[in-house]
C-alpha positions in Angstrom: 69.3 -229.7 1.1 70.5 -230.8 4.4 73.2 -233.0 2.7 74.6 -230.2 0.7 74.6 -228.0 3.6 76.6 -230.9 5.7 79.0 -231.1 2.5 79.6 -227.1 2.2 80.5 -227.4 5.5 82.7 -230.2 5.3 84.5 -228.2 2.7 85.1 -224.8 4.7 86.3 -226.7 7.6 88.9 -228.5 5.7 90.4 -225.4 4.0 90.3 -223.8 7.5 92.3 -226.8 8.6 94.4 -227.6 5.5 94.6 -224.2 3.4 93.5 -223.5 0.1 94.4 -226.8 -1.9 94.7 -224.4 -5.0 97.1 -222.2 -3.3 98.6 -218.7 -3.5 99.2 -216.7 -6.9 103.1 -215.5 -7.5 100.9 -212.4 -7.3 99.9 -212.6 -3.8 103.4 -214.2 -3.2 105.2 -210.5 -4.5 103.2 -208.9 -2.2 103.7 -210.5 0.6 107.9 -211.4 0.3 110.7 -208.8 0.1 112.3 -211.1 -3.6 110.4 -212.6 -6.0 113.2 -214.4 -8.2 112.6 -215.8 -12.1 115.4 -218.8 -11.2 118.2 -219.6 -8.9 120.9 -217.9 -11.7 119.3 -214.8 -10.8 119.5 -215.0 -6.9 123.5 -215.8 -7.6 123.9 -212.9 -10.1 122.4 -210.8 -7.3 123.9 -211.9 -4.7 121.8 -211.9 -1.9 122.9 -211.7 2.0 126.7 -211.9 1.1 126.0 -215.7 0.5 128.1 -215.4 -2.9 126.8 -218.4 -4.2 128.4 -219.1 -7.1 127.0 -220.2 -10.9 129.2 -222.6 -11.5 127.6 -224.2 -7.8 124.6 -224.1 -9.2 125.1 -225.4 -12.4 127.3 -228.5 -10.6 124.2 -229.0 -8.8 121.9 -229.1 -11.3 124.1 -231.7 -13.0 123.9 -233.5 -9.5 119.8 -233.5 -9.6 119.8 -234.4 -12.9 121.9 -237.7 -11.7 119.8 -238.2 -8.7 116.7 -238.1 -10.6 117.7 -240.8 -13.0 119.0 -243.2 -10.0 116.1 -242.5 -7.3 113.1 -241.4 -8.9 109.8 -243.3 -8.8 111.9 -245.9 -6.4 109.0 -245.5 -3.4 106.8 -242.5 -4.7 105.8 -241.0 -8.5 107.9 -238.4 -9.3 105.7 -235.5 -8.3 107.2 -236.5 -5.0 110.3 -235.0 -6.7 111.9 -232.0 -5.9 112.7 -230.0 -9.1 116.1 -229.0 -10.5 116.0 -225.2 -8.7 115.5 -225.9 -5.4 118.6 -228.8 -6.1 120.4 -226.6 -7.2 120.2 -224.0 -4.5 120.8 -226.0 -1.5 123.8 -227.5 -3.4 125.1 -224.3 -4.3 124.4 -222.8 -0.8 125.7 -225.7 1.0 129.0 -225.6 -0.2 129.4 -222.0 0.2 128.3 -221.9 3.6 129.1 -225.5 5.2 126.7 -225.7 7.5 127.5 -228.2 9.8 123.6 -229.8 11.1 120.8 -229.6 8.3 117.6 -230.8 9.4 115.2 -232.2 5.7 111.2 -233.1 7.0 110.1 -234.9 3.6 112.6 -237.9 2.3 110.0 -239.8 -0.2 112.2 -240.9 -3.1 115.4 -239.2 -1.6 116.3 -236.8 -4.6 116.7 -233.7 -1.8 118.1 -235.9 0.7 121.2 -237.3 -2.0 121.8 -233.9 -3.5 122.3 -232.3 -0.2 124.5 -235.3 0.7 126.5 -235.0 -2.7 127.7 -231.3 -1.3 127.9 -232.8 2.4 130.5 -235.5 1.1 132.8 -232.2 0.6 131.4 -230.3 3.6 131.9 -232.1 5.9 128.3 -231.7 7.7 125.7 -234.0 8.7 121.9 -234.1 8.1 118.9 -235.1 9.7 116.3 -236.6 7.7 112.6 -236.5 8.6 109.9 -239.3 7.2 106.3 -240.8 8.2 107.9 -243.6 5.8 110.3 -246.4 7.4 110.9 -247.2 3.9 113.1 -244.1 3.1 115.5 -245.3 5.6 117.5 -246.5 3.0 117.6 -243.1 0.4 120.5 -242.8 0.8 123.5 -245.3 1.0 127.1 -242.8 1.1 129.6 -242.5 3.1 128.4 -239.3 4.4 126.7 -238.2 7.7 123.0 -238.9 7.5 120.5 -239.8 9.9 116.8 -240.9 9.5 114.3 -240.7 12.0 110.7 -241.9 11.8 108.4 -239.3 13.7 105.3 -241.3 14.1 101.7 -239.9 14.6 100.6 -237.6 16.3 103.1 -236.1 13.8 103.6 -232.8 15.2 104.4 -234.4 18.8 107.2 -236.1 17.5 109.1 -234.7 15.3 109.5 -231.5 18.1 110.4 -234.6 20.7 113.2 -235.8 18.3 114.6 -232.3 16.5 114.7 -231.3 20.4 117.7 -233.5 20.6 119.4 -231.8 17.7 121.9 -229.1 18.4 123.4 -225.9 16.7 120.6 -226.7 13.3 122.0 -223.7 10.4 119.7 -225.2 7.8 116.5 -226.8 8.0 114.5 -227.6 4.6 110.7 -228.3 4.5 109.6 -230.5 1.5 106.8 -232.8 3.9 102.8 -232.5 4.2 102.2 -228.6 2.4 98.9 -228.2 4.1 98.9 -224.8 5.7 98.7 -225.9 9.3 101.4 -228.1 9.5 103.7 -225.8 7.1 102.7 -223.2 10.2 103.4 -225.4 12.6 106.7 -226.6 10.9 108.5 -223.4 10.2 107.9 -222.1 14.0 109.3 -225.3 15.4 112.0 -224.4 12.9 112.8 -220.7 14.1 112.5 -222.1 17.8 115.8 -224.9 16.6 117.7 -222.5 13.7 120.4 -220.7 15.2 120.6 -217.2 14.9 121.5 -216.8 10.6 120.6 -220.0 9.6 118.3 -220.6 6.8 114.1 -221.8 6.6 114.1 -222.7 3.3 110.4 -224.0 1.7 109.6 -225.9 -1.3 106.1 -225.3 -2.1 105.6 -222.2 -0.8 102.6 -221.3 -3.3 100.4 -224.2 -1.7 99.2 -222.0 1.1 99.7 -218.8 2.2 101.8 -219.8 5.7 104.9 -219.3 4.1 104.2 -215.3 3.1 101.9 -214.6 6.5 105.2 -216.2 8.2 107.7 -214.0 6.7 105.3 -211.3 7.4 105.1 -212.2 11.4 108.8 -212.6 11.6 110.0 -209.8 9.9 112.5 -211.7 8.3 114.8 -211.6 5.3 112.3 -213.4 2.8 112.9 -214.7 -0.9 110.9 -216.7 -3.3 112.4 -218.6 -6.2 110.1 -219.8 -9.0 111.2 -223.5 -9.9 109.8 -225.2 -13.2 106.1 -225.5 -12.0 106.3 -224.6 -8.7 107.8 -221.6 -6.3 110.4 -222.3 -3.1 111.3 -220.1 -0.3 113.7 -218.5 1.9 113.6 -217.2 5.1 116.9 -216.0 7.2 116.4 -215.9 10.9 
């Protein structure tokens, strides 16, 4: 009896630290964000916040994951690692339309985000910071572009606010890292406190815990979700 006990408790503490490891339904995810979108197609068609991103973008884009995926996937991590083809697709799209200059990425594994957003960089003209536990992703990605990796080391949270403090005039920063609810919390504050005013939070796995809804709650903020092939990303404007 006592065992169980200790092991019921065990498990409530962890969800209180981590989240709910089975997440949030799209259900709770309507509810609690102002657009609930079927794909990225449909966010252009509507055109959301003036950003006039544009199909053709998109579909570039997708042809751009597509590539990445077949030169970069399974290189360091399985491809669940992977960001899918809608979130691609998105920053792409958005990048190009809105060259922002400094993009900040916490989550590099096999470097799928990381190249796409470099692909649209290349024409940009912007730079982007990559974030990794991982020395190994140092080398995702070998362009001619503006990229920079840093290695926050533990305690996690400690560093990675010491190094992004260093990093001026952020208009886009990206969170595809560790989707336990704490740090996602903890993530997309330290991300309002950098964004400048109008730049974009955007989430990939926003349906792992319910930070990402309670946070565009708090904030008040323009807030989208956009269903991928399994999973749902997010947007938040500040």
């Amino acid at each position: 009896m006592l065992l169980d006990y200790l092991s019921a408790m065990s498990i409530r503490l962890d969800l209180f630290r981590h989240g709910n490891f089975h997440g949030v339904s799209s259900n709770w995810l309507s509810k609690n964000l102002q657009n609930l979108h079927e794909s990225p197609l449909l966010l252009a068609e509507k055109n959301h916040n003036n950003w006039d991103i544009s199909i053709e973008h998109i579909q570039k884009g997708e042809k751009i994951y597509r590539e990445a995926i077949g030169n970069f996937s399974g290189s360091l991590y399985g491809n669940s690692y992977d960001c899918e083809s809608g979130l691609a697709s998105f920053l792409y799209a958005y990048i190009l339309k809105m060259k922002p200059k400094v993009i900040v990425e916490t989550g590099v594994a096999n470097g799928i985000t990381t190249n796409v957003i470099m692909s649209a960089l290349e024409e940009t003209g912007g730079e982007l910071h990559s974030f990794d536990i991982d020395k190994r992703c140092e080398n995702a990605y070998t362009g001619n572009g503006k990229w920079h990796f840093h290695k926050i080391n533990k305690p996690y949270p400690k560093s990675l606010m010491q190094i992004s403090s260093a990093i001026n005039d952020i208009e886009l920063w990206i969170h595809d890292s560790n989707h336990g609810y704490l740090w996602q919390i903890f993530e997309y504050k330290l991300a309002f406190e950098r964004l400048n005013t109008g730049g974009l939070l955007v989430s990939d796995d926003i349906d792992s815990s319910p930070a990402f809804g309670k946070f565009a709650i708090e904030n008040r903020s323009t807030s989208i979700g956009i269903f991928d092939k399994r999973k749902f990303f997010g947007i938040i404007q500040k």
